[in-house]
C-alpha positions as CSV (number, residue, x, y, z in Angstrom):
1,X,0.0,0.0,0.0
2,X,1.2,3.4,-0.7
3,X,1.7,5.9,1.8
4,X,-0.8,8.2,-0.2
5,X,-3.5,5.5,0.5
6,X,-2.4,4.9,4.1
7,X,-2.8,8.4,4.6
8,X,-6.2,8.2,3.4
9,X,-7.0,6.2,5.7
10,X,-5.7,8.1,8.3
11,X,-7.9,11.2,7.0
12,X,-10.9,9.1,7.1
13,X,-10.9,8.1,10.9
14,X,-9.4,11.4,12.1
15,X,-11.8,13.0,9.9
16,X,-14.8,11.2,11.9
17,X,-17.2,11.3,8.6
18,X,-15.3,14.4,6.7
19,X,-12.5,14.5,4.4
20,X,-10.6,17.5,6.3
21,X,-8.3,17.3,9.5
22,X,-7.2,21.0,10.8
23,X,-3.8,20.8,12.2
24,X,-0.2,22.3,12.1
25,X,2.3,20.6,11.1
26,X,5.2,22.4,10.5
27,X,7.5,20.9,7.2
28,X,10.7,22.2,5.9
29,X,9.9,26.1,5.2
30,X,6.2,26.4,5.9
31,X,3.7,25.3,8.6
32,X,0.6,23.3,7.1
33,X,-2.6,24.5,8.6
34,X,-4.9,21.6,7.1
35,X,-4.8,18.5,5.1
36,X,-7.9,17.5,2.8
37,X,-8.6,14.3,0.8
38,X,-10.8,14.8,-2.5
39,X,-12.4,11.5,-2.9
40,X,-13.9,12.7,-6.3
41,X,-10.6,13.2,-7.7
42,X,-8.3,10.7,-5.1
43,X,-5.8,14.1,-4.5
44,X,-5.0,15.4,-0.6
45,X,-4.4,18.5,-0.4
46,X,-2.7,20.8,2.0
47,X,-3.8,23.7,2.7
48,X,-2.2,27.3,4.0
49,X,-3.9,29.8,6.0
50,X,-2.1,33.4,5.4
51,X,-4.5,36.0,6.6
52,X,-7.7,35.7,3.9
53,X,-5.6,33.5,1.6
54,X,-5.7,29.7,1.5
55,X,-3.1,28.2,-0.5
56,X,-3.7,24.9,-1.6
57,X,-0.8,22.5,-2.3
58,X,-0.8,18.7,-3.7
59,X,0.1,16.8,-1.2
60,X,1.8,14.7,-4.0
61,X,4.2,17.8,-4.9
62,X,5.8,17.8,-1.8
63,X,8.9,16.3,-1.2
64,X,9.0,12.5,0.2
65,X,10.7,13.9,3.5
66,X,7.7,16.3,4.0
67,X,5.2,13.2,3.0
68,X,6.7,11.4,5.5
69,X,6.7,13.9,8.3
70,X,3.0,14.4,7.6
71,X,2.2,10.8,7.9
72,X,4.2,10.4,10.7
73,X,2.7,13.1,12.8
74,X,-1.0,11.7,11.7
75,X,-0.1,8.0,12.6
76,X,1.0,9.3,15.9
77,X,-2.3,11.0,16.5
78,X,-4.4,8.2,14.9
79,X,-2.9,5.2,16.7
């Protein structure tokens, strides 16, 4: 299983019924205010809140390292 799909799955019992968890996790330059999973499209997202802005990111754009620390800190929550 791929670590997008575990993380899915994560999302979906954090989530408790939706496909958003609000949390910081801080990755290599910026701080990650919220991570969303599309099931229409199978894409997570992360999202940045900057004032009135939210800048949305592909989770799949981001480097393995930052993957990793994202599943991490969601694993440790989760289980």
């Amino acid at each position: 299983m791929k670590l997008k799909d575990k993380l899915i799955q994560i999302i979906k019992i954090l989530g408790i019924g939706l496909n958003e968890i609000i949390i910081d996790i801080e990755l290599d330059t910026i701080t990650v205010n919220s991570i969303e999973w599309h099931p229409s499209d199978d894409k997570i997202y992360l999202h940045i809140f900057n004032d009135d802005l939210d800048i949305e990111l592909d989770f799949d754009d981001a480097s393995e390292e930052n993957q990793i620390i994202i599943f991490k800190k969601l694993s440790q929550i989760a289980y």
